[in-house]
Backbone of each chain as ProteinMPNN parsed JSONL, in Angstrom:
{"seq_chain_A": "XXXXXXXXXXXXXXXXXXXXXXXXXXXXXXXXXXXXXXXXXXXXXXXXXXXXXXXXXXXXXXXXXXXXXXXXXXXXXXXXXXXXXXXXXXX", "coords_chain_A": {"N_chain_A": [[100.529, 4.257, 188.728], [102.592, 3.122, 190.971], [104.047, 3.818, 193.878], [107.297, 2.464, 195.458], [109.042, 2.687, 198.324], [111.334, 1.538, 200.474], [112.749, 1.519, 203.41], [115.786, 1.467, 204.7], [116.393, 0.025, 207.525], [119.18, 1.611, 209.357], [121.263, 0.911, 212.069], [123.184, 2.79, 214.508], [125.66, 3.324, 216.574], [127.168, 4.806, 219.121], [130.505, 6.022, 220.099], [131.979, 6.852, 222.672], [134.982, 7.618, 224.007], [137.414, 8.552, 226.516], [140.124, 10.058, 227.985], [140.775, 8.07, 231.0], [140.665, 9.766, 234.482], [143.199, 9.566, 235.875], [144.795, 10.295, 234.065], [147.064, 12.228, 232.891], [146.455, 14.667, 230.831], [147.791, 16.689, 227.945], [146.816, 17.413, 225.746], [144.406, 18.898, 226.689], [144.968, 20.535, 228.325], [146.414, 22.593, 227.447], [144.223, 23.638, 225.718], [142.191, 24.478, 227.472], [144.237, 26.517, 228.461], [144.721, 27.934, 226.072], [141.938, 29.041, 225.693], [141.733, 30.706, 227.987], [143.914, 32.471, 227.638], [142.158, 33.64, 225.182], [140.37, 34.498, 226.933], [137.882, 33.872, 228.232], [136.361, 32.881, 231.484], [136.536, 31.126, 234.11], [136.437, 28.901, 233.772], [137.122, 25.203, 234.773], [138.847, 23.339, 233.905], [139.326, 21.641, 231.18], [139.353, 18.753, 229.046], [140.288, 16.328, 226.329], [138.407, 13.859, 224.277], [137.292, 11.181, 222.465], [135.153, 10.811, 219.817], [133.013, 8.784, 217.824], [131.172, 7.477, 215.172], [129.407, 4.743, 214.194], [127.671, 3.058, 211.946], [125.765, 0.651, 211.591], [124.782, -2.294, 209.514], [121.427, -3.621, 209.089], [121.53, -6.715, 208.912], [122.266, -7.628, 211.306], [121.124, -8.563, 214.427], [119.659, -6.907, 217.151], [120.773, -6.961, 219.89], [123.034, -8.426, 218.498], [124.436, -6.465, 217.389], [124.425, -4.809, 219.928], [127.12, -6.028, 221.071], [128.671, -6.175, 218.75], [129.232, -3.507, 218.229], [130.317, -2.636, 221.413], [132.228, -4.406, 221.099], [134.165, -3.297, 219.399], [134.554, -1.334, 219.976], [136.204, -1.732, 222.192], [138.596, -3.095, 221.641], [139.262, -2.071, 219.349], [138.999, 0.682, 219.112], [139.182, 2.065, 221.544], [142.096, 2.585, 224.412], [142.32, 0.294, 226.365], [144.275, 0.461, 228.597], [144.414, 2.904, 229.092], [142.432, 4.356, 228.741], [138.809, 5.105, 229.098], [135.838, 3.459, 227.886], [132.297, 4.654, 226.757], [129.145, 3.477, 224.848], [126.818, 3.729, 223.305], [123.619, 3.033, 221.89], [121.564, 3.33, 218.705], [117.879, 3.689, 217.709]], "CA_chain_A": [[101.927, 3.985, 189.075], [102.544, 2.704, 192.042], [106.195, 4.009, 194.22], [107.418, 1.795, 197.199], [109.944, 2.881, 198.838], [111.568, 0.446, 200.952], [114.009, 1.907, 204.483], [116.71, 0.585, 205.297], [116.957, 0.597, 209.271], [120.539, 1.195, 209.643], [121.486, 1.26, 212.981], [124.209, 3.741, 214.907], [126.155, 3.222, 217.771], [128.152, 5.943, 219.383], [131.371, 5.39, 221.036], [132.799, 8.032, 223.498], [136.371, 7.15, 224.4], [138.024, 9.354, 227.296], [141.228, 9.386, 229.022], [141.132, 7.899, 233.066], [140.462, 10.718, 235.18], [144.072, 9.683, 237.029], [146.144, 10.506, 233.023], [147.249, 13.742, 232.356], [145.733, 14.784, 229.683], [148.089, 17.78, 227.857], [146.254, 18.358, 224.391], [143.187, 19.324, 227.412], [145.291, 21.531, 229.237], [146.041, 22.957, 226.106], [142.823, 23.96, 224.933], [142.497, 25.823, 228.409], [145.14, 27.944, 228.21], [143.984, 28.901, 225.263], [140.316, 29.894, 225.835], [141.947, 31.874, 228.795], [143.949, 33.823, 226.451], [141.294, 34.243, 224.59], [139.467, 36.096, 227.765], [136.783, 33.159, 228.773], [136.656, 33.262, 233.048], [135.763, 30.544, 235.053], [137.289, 27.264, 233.515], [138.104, 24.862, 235.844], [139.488, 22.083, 232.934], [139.158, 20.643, 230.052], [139.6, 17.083, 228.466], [139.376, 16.065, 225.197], [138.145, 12.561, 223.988], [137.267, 11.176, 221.054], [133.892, 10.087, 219.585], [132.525, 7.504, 216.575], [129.393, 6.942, 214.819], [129.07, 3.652, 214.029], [126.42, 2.615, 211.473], [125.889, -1.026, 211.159], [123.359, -3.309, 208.84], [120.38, -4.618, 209.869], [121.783, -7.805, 209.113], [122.801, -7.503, 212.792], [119.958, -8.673, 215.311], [119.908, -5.571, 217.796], [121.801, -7.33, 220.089], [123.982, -8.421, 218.01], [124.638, -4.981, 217.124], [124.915, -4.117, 220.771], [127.88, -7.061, 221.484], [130.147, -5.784, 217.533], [129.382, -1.527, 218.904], [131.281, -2.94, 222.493], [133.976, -5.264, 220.809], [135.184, -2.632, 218.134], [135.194, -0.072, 221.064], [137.235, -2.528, 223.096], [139.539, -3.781, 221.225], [140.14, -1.52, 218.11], [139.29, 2.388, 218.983], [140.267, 2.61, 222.748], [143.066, 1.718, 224.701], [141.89, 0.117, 228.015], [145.015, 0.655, 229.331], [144.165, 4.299, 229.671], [141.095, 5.002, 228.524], [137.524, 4.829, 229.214], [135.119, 4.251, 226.608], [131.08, 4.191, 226.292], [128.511, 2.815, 224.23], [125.443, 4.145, 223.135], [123.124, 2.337, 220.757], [120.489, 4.575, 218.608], [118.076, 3.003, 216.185]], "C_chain_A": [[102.052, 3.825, 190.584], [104.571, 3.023, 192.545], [105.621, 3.274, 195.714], [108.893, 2.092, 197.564], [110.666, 2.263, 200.302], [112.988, 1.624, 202.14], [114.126, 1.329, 204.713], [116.898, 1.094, 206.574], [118.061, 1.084, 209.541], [120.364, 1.61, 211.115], [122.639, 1.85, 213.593], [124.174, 3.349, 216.384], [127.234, 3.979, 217.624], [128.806, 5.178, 220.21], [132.344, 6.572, 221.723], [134.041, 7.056, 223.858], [136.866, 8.436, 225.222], [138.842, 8.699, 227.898], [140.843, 9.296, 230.328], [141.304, 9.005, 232.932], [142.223, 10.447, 235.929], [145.542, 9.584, 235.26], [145.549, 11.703, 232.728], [146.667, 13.387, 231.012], [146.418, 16.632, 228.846], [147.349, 18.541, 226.803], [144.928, 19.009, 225.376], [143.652, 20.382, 228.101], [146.162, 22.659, 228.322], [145.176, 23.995, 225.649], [142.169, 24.753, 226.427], [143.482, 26.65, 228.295], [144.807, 28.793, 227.147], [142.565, 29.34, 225.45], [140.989, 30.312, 226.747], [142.191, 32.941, 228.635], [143.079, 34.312, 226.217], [140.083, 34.993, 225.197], [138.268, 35.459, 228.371], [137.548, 32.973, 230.385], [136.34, 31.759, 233.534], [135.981, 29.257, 234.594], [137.921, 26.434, 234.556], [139.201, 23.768, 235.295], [138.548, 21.907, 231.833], [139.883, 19.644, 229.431], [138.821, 16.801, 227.113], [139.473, 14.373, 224.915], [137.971, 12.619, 222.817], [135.589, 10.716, 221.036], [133.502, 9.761, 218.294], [131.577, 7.131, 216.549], [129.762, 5.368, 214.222], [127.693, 3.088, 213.203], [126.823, 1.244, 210.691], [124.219, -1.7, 209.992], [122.773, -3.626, 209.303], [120.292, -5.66, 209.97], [122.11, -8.447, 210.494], [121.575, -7.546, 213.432], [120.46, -7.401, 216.325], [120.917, -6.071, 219.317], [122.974, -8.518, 220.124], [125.141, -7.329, 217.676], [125.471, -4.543, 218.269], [126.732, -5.159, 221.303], [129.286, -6.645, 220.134], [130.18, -4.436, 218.233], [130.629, -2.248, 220.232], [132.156, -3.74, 221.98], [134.912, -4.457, 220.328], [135.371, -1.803, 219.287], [136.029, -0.467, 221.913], [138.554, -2.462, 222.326], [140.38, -3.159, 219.644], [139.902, 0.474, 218.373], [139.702, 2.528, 220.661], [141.339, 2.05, 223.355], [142.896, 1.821, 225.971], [142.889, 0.399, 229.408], [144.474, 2.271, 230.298], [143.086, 5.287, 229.557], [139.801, 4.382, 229.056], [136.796, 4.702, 227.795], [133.542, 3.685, 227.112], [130.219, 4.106, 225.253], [127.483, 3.1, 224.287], [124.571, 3.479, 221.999], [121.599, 3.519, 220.368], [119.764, 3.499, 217.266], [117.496, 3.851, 215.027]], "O_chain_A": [[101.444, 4.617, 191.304], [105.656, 2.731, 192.043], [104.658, 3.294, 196.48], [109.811, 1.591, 196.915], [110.256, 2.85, 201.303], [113.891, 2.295, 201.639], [113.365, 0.422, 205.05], [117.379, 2.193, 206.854], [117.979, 0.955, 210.763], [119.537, 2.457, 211.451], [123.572, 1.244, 213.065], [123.229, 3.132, 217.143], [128.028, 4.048, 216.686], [128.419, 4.205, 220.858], [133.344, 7.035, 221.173], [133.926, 5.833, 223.949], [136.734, 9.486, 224.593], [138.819, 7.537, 228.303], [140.551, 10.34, 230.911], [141.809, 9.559, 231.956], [142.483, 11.393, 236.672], [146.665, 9.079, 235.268], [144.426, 12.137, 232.471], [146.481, 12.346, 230.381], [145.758, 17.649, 229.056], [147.188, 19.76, 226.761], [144.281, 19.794, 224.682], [142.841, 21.206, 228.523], [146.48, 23.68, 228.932], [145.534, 25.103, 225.251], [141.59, 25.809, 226.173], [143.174, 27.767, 227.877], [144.636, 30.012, 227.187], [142.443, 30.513, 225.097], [141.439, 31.039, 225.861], [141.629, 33.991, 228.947], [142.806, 35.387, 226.752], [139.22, 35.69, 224.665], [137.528, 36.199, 229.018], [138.76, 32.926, 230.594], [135.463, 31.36, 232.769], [135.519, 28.407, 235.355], [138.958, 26.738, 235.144], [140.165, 23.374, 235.95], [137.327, 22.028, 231.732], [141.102, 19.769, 229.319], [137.64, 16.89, 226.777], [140.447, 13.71, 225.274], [138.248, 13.554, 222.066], [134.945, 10.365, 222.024], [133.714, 10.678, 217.501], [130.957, 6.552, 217.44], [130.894, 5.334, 213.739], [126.724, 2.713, 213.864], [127.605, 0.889, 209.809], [123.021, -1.417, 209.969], [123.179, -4.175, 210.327], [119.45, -6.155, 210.719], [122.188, -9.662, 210.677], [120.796, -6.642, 213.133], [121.615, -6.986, 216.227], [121.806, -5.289, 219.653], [123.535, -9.167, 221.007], [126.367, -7.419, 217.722], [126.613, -4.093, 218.178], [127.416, -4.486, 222.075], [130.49, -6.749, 220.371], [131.21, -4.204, 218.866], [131.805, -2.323, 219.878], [133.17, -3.744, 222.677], [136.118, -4.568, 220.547], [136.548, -1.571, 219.564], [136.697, 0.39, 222.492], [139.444, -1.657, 222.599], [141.418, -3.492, 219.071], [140.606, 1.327, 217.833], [140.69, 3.227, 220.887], [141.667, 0.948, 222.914], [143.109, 2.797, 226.691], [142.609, 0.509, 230.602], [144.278, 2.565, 231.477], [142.872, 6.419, 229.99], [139.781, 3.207, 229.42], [136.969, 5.448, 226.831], [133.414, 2.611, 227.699], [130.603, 4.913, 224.407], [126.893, 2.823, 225.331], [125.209, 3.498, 220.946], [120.899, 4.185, 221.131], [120.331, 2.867, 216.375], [117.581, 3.45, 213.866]]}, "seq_chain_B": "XXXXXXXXXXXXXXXXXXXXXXXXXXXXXXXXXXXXXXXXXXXXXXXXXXXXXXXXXXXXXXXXXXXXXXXXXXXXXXXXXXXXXXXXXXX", "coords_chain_B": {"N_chain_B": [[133.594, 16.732, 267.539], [133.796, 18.492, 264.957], [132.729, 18.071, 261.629], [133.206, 19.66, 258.748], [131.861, 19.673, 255.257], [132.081, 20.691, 252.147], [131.332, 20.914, 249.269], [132.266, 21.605, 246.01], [129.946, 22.871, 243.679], [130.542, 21.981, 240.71], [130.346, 22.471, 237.251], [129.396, 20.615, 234.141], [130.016, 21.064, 230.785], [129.408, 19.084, 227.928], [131.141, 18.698, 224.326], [130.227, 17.938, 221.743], [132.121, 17.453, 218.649], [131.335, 17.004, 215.292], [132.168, 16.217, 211.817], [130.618, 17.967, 209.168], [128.036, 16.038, 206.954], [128.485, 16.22, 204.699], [130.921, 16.259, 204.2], [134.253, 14.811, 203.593], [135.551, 12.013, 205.489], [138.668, 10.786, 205.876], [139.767, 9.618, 207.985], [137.765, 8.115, 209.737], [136.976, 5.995, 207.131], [139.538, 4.943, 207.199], [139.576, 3.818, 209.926], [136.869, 1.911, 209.233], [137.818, 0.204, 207.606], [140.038, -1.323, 208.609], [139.211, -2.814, 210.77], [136.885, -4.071, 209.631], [138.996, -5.887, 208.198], [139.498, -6.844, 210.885], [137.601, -8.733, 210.9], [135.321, -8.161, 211.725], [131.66, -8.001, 210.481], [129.183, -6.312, 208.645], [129.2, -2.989, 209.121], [128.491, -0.314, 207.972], [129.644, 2.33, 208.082], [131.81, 4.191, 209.159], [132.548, 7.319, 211.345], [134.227, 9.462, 212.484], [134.713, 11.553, 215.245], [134.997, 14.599, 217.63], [135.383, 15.164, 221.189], [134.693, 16.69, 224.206], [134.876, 17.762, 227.387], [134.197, 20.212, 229.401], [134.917, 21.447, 232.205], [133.157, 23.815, 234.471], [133.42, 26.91, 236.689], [131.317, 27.58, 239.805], [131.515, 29.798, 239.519], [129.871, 31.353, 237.779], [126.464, 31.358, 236.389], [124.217, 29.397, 235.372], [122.629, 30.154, 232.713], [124.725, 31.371, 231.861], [127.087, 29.787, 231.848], [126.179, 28.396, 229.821], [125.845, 29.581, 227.817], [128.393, 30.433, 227.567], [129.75, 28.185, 227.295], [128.721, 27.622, 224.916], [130.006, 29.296, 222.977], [132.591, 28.938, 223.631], [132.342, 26.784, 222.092], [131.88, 27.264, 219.866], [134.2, 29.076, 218.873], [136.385, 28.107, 219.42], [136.885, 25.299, 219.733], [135.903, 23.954, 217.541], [135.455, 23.77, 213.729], [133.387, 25.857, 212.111], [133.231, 25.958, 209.353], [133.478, 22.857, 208.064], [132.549, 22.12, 210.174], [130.157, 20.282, 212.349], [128.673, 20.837, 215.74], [127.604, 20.077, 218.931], [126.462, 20.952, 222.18], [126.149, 19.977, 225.18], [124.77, 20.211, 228.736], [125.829, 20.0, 232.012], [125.038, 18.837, 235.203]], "CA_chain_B": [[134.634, 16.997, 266.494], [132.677, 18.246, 263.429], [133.448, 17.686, 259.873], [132.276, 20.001, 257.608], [132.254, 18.919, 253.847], [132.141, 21.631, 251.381], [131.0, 20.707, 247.944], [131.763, 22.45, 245.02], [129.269, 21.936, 242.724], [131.506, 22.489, 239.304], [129.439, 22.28, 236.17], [130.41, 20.414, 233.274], [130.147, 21.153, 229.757], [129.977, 18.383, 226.746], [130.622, 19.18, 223.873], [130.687, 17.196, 220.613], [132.612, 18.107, 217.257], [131.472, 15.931, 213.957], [132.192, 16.338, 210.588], [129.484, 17.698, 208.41], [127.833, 14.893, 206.579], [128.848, 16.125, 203.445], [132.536, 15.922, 204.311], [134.581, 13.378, 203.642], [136.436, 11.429, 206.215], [139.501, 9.271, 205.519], [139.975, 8.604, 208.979], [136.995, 6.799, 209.354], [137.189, 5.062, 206.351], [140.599, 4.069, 207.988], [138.803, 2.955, 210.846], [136.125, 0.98, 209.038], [138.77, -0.798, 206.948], [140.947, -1.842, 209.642], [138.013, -3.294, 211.849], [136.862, -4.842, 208.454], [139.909, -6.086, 208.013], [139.628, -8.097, 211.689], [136.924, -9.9, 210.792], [133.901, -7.495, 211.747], [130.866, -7.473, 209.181], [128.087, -5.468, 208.357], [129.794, -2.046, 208.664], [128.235, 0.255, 206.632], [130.101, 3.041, 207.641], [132.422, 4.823, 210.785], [132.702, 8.912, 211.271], [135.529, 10.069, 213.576], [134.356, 13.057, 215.843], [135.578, 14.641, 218.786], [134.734, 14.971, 222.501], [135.476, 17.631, 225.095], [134.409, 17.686, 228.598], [134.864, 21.415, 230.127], [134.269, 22.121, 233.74], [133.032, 25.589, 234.981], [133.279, 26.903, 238.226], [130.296, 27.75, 240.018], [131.078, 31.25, 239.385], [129.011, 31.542, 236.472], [125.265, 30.869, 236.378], [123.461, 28.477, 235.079], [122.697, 30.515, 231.745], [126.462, 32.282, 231.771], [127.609, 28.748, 231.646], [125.382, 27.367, 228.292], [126.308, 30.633, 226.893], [130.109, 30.232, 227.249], [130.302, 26.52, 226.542], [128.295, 27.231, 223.209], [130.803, 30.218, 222.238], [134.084, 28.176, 223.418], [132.267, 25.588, 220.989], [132.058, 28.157, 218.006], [135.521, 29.762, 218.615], [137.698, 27.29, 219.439], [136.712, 23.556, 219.509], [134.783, 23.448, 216.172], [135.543, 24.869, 212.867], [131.838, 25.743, 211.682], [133.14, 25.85, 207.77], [133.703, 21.795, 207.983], [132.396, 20.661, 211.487], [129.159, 20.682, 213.31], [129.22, 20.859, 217.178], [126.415, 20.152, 219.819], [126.186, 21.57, 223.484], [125.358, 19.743, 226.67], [124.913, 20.711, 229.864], [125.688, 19.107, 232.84], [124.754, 20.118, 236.503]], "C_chain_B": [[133.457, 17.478, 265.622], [133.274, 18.699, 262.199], [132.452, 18.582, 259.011], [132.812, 19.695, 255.965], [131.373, 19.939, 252.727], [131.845, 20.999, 249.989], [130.789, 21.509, 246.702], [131.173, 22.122, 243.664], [129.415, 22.693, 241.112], [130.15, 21.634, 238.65], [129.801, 21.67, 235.22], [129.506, 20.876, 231.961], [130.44, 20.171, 228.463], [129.782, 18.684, 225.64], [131.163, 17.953, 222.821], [131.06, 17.933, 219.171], [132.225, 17.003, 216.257], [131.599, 17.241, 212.921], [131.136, 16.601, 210.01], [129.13, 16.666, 206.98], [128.622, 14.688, 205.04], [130.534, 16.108, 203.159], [133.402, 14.846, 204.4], [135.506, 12.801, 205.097], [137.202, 10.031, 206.507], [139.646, 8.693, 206.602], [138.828, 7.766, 209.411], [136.727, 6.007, 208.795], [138.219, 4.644, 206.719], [139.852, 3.001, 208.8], [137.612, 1.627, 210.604], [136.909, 0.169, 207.971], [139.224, -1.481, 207.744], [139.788, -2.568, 210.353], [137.137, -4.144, 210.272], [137.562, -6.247, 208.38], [140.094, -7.597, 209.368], [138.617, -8.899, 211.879], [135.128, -9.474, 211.212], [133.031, -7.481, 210.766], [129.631, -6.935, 209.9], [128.038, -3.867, 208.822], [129.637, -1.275, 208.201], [128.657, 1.601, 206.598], [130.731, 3.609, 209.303], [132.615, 6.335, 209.88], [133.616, 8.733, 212.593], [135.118, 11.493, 214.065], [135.08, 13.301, 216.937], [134.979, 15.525, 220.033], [135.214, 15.606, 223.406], [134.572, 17.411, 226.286], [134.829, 19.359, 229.489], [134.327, 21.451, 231.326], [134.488, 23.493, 234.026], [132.928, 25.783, 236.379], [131.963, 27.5, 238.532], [130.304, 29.141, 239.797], [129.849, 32.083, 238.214], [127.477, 31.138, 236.778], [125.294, 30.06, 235.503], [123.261, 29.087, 233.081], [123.65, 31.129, 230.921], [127.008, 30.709, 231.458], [127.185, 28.037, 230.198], [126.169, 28.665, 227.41], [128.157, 30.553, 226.004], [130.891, 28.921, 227.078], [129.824, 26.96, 224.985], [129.514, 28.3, 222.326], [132.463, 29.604, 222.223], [133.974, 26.83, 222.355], [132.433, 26.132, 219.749], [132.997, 28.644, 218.035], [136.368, 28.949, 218.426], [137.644, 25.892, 219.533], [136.163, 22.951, 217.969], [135.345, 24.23, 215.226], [134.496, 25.065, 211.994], [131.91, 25.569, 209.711], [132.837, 24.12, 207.393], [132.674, 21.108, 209.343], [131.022, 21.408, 211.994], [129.805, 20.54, 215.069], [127.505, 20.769, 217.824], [127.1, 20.465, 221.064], [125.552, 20.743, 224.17], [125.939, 19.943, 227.791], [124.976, 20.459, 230.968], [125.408, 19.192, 234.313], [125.681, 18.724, 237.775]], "O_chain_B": [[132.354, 16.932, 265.596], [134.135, 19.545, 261.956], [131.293, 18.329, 258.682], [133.985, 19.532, 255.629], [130.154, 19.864, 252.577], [132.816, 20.258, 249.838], [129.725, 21.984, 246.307], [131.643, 21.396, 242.788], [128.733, 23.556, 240.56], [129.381, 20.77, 239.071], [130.961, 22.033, 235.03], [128.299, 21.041, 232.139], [131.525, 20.306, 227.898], [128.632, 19.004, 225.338], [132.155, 17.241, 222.978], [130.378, 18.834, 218.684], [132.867, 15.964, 216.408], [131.358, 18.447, 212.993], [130.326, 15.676, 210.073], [129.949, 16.591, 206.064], [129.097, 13.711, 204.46], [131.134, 15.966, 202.094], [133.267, 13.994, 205.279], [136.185, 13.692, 205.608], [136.883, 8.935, 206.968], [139.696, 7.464, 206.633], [139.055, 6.556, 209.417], [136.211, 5.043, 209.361], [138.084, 3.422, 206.657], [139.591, 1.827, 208.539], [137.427, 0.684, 211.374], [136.204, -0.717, 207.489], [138.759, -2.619, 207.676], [140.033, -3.523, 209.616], [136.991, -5.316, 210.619], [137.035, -7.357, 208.457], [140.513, -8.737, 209.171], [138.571, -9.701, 212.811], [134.108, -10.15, 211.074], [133.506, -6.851, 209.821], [129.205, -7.005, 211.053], [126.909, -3.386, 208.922], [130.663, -0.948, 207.603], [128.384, 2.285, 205.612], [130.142, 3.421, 210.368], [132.745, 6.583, 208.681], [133.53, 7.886, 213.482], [135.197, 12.472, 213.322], [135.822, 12.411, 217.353], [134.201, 16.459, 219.843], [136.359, 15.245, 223.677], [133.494, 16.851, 226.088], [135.856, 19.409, 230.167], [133.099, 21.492, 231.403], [135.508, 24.175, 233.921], [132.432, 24.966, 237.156], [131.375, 27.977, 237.561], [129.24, 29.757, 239.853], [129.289, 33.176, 238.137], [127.458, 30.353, 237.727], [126.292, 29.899, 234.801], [123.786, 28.37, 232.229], [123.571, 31.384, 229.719], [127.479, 30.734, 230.321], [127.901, 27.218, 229.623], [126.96, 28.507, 226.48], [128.723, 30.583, 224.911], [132.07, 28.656, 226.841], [130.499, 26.658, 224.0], [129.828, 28.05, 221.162], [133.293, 29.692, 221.317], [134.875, 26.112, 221.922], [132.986, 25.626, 218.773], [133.17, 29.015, 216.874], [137.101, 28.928, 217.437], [138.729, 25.347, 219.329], [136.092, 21.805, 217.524], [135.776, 25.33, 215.573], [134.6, 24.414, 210.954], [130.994, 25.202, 208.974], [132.019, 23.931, 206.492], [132.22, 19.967, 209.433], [130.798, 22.617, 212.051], [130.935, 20.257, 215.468], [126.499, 21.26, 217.313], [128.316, 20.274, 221.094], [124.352, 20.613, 223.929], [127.147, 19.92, 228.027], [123.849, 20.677, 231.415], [125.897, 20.294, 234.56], [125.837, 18.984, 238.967]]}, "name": "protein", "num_of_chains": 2, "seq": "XXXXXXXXXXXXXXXXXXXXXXXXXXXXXXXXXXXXXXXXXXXXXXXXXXXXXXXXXXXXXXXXXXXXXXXXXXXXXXXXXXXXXXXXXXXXXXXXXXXXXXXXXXXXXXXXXXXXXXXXXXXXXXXXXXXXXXXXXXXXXXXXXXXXXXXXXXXXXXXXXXXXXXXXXXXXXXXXXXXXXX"}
């Protein structure tokens, strides 16, 4: 008997999204106050972002891959107005 | 004249929150519908996680600092029943 087991590459691209360093950010200032409460010292901030796995087909040449990971992060999960976002490709 | 230039060299803290694998998540299936939807293919799947950035003051060491990012990651950024979390460290 013969087994073949055949992988599928998929490939993953991460997408960090953070707010500009020059927008308040309250759900971050937030999430300090509380760990202060809660008795942690030495915080100078926190900021929260977002982040997205991304797993695409191998139908996608790799960069191809890398050109849909930067469009969808453009144009459908951050908002350039006020955010930052980067792009990581993993294969 | 002389300029002195003080540098405080704040630490940061990233930390990431995902979903464990075995959990479902509609908002990424949102997300990979909608982006579907504008004409993107090969898709085979989006996760929605989330992204903190803490800065520490130098008061802390170097090992006081991994310590109390990984515990503000298990108390209060993550909920370990549903979510994983990773730790990095930033100098």
């Amino acid at each position: 008997m013969l087994l073949v087991t055949v992988y599928l590459l998929s490939m993953k691209a991460k997408v960090y999204v953070t707010l500009k360093p020059s927008v308040l950010d309250p759900q971050g200032k937030a999430i300090q106050h509380s760990v202060e409460l809660l008795g942690f010292q030495g915080i100078a901030d926190v900021r929260q972002g977002k982040y997205f796995e991304i797993a695409l087909d191998q139908s996608l040449d790799p960069k191809g891959v890398e050109e849909a990971a930067e469009r969808i992060a453009r144009e459908v999960l951050a908002n350039p107005v006020i955010e930052d976002y980067r792009v990581e490709i993993e294969e």
